[in-house]
N, C-alpha and C positions, 0 to 999 in steps of 0.2 A: 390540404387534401385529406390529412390523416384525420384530420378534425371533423370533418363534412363526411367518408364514409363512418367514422361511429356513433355522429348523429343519425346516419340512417340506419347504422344497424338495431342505435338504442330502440329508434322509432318503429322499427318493424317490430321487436321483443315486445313491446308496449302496446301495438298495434293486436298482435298474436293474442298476447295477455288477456288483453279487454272483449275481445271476439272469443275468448274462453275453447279456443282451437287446442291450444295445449298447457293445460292447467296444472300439470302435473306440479312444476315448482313455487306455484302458487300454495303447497300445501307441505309443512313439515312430515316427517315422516318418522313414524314409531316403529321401532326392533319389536317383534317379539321373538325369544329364545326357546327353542327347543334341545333340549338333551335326550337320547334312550337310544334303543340298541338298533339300527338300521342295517345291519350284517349281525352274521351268523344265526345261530337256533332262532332267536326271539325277534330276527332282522320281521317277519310279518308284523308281529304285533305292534312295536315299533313304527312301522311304515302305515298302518292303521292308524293309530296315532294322529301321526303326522298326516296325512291326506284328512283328518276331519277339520285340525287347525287350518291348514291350507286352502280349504273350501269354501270358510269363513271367512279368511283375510281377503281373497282372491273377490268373494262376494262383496265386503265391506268397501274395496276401493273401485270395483264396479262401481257402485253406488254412490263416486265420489268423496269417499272416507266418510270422516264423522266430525264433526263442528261441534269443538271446545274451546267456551266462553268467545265464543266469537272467530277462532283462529279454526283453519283445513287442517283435518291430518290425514295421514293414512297410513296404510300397516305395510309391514314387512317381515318374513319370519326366515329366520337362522337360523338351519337346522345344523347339531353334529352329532355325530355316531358317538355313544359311548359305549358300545359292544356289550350292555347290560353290566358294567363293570363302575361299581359307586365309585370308583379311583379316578374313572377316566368321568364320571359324571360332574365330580370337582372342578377338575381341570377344564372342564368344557365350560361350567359356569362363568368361570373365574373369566376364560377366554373370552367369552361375551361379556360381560359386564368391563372391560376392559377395552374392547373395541368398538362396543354396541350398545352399551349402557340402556338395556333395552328393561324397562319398568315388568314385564311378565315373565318365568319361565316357565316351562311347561314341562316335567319331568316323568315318566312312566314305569318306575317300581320303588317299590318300598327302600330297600338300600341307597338307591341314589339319591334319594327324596329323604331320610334323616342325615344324611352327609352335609344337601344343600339348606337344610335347617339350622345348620351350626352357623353360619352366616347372612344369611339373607338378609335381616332385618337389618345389620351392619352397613349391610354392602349397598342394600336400599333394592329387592324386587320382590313382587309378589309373586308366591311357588306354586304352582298347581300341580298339588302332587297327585296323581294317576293313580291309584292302587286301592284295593280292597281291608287292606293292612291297617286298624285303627291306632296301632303306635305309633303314627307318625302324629296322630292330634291328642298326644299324651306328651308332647312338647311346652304346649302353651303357646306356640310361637303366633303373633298377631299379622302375620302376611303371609299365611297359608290359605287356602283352600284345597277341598278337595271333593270330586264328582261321585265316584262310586261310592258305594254306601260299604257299611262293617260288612264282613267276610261273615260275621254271624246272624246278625239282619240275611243276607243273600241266601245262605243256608237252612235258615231256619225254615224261610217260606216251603223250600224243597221237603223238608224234612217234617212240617206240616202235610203234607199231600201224601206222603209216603206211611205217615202214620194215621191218617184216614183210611189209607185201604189194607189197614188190619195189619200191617207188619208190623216186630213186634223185637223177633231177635234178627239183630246188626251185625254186620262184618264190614270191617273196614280195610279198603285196599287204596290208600293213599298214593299221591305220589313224596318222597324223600328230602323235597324241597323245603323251604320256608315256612311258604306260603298251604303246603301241602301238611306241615306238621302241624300247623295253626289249623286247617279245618280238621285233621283228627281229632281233635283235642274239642273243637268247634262241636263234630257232631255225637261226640260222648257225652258230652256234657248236656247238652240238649235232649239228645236221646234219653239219656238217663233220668232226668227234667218228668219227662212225659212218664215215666214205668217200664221204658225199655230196658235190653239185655243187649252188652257187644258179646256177640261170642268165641270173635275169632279177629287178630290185627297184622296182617303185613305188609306193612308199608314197600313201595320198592320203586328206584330212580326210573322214574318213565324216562329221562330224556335219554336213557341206555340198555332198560333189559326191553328183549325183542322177544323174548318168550317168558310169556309169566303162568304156565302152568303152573310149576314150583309154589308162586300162590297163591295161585287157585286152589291146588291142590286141599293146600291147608286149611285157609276157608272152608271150600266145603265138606270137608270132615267135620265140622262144626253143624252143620244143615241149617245156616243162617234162610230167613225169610226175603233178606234183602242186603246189598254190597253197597258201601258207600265209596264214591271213587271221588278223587278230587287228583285234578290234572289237565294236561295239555290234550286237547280232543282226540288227536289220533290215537294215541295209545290206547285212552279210554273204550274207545269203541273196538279196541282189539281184545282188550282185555273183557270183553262184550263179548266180543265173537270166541274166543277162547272158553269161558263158561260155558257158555250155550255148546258149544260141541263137547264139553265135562259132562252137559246133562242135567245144569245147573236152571231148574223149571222156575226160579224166582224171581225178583222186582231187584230195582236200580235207582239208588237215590244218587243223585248227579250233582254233586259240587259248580259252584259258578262259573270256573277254570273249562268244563266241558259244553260246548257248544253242540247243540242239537240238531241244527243245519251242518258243521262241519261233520259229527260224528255220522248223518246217514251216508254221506260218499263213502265213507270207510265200511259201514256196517249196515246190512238192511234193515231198517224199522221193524221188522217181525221177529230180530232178532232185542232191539234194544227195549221193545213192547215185554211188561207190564216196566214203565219207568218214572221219575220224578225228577225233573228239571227246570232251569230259565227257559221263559220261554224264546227264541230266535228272534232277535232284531225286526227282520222283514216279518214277522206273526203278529208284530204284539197291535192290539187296535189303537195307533194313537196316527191318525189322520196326516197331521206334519210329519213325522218318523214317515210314514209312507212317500211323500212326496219328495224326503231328500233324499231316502234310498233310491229313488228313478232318478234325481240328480248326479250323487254321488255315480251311481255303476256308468251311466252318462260321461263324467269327468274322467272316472281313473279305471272303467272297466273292471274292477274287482266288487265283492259284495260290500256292503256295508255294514258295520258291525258295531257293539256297544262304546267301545273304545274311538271312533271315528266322530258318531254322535254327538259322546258326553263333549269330545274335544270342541267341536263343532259349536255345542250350547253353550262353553266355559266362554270362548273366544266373544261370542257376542252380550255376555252378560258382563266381560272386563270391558269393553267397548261400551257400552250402554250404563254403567256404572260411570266411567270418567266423562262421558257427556253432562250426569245430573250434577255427576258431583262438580265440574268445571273447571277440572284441572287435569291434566295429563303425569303429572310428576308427584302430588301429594298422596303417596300411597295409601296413609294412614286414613285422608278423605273418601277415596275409592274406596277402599274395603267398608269402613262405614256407609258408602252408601249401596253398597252390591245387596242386601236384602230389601230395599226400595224398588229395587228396576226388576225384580218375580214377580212372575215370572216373563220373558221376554220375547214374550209375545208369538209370531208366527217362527220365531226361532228356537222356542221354547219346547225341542223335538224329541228329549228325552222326559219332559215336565216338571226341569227343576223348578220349585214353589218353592223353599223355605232353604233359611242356610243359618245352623245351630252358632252358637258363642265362639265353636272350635274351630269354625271354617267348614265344619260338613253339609252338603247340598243334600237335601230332601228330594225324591225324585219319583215317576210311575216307576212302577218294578211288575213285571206279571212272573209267573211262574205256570209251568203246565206241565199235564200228563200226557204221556205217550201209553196208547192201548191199541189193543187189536190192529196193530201195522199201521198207527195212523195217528197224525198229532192232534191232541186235544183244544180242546178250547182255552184261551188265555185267562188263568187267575190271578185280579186283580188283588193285591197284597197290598193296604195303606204301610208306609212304612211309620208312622207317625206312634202309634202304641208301642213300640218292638222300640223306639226309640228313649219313650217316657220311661220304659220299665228297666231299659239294660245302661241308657245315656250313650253319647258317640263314642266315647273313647273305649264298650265294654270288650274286654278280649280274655281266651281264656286262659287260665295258669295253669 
């Protein structure tokens, strides 16, 4: 009896199987790792992030995974909080590769992303480090990649715009950060580059002062022509609206870190007018970028943003890479062949085309002015020159 019902139950599995009713364990299934900070301050950016990879994976097994050398897979992603703390970014990898042994992580700022560089190649995963920050590809390491471009590339373009409309002396009101000291330094040097003058620097922690008269103050004792800010959008756009009631009749060159979509809920455009920025996500002319912005706000009802994209494009270019290459597990394969599968096609939403020796993706970049209460049209920046003359790794000392 026992024998006869597990022939039938074999028979129905088999039966199921071949009518492709439920295929699901017809097909192995790939980890991919996520670490970054899904709580506190940085819990949005994070969760941006995370919703571009998820959009992808979710898309990719729609579509019944991806067929490698012949065998089903399909993806699955693990996310865990590392509170923006590289300690807890360790220990998160370590926890996946452990439980999950999952060939990709995906990691979003610079600290946790040189932590997980001391092993990766060891351990055996490719690192998608997230960040603007070019010392992480001043490693050397051969199972890196990464999507945004240098902090000086993104800046530059800005600071091109800003010295076309005749400004000339600079002030810089950074934020305290890292990443914030790096574009000071970023746009002295540039500025200086061109024939410019700083004439006034105070740096000061957005993510805690709530009143930055103090300086302001200072700044404009200087009578700068123009304020370079680099920081998390709200602030920025406070520290916008704060001028402007100073009396402050000058231009705004806008660091990468300030979003131009976020900053108008905060601050009216006739305040942030004559200014120089990236241009917004949903702005820039690129046709697919359009189409998954109405998908995305679709999925997870929040906007979509650079970070959700790039994530978005990373996930199906390691997808699309292990199908040519035809292995799932030889990493070393996959990364040689991820400049083969550029760009990928109807996926290809932020336009990565090319990816340097270092692991750097080449990508569209616009940049735009904001004038008269009203945003400008998107300037198309090749980043390909900016790249030849400074190389990926340049940053400043």
């Amino acid at each position: 009896m026992r024998k006869r019902r597990f022939g039938i139950r074999l028979g129905i599995i088999l039966l199921i199987a071949l009518l492709g009713i439920i295929p699901v364990w017809a097909a192995d299934e790939i980890k991919v790792g996520y670490t970054g900070p899904l709580s506190g301050g940085a819990a949005k950016y994070g969760r941006n992030i995370l919703e571009g990879l998820e959009m992808a994976v979710g898309e990719l097994n729609e579509a019944g995974g991806i067929t490698i050398a012949g065998k089903k897979y399909t993806f699955k992603v693990i996310s865990l909080d590392d509170r923006y703390k590289p300690a807890d970014t360790v220990t998160n990898a370590r926890r996946l590769i452990e439980l999950h042994k999952p060939p990709f992580i995906f990691c979003p700022h610079s600290g946790g992303i040189l932590g997980l560089l001391r092993f990766n190649e060891q351990e055996g995963f490719i690192l998608h480090g997230y960040t603007d920050n070019p010392a992480v590809l001043q490693q050397g390491n051969k199972l890196l990649v990464k999507a945004p471009m240098s902090m000086g590339f993104y800046n530059a373009g800005v600071i091109d715009l800003g010295w076309k409309k005749g400004w000339r002396k600079g002030a810089l009101l950074c934020g305290n950060h890292e990443a914030g000291k790096m574009a000071e330094k970023t746009f002295e040097i540039l500025w200086k580059d061109k024939g410019g003058e700083i004439v006034a620097n105070a740096p000061a922690d957005y993510g805690k002062v709530t009143d930055f008269y103090p300086y302001l103050t200072k700044i404009l004792a200087a009578k700068p022509d123009c304020i370079f800010l680099y920081g998390p959008s709200e602030p920025s756009a406070m520290i916008i609206s704060t001028a402007r009631e100073l009396g402050f009749k000058g231009g705004f060159v806008l660091g990468s870190q300030c979003k131009l979509d976020e900053m108008e809920k905060v601050t009216p455009l006739k305040f942030i007018s004559p200014s120089a920025g990236v241009c917004p996500v949903g702005l820039m002319p690129l046709p697919l970028m359009q189409e998954y912005s109405k998908k995305h706000k679709e999925k997870f009802n929040t906007i979509p943003t650079s970070e959700s994209a790039f994530n978005y494009e990373v996930m199906y270019i390691f997808a699309e890479a292990m199908k040519k290459a035809g292995t799932a597990s030889d990493l070393s394969k996959i990364m040689s062949t991820i400049p083969e599968v550029l760009p990928v096609g109807k996926h290809a939403i932020r336009g990565i085309h090319t990816m340097t020796k270092e692991g750097q993706f080449l990508s569209g970049y616009f940049a735009m002015e904001i004038a008269d209460a009203k945003f400008g049209q998107p300037v198309d920046i090749d980043p390909r020159p900016w790249y030849k003359k400074y190389g990926a790794t340049w940053m400043p000392k």
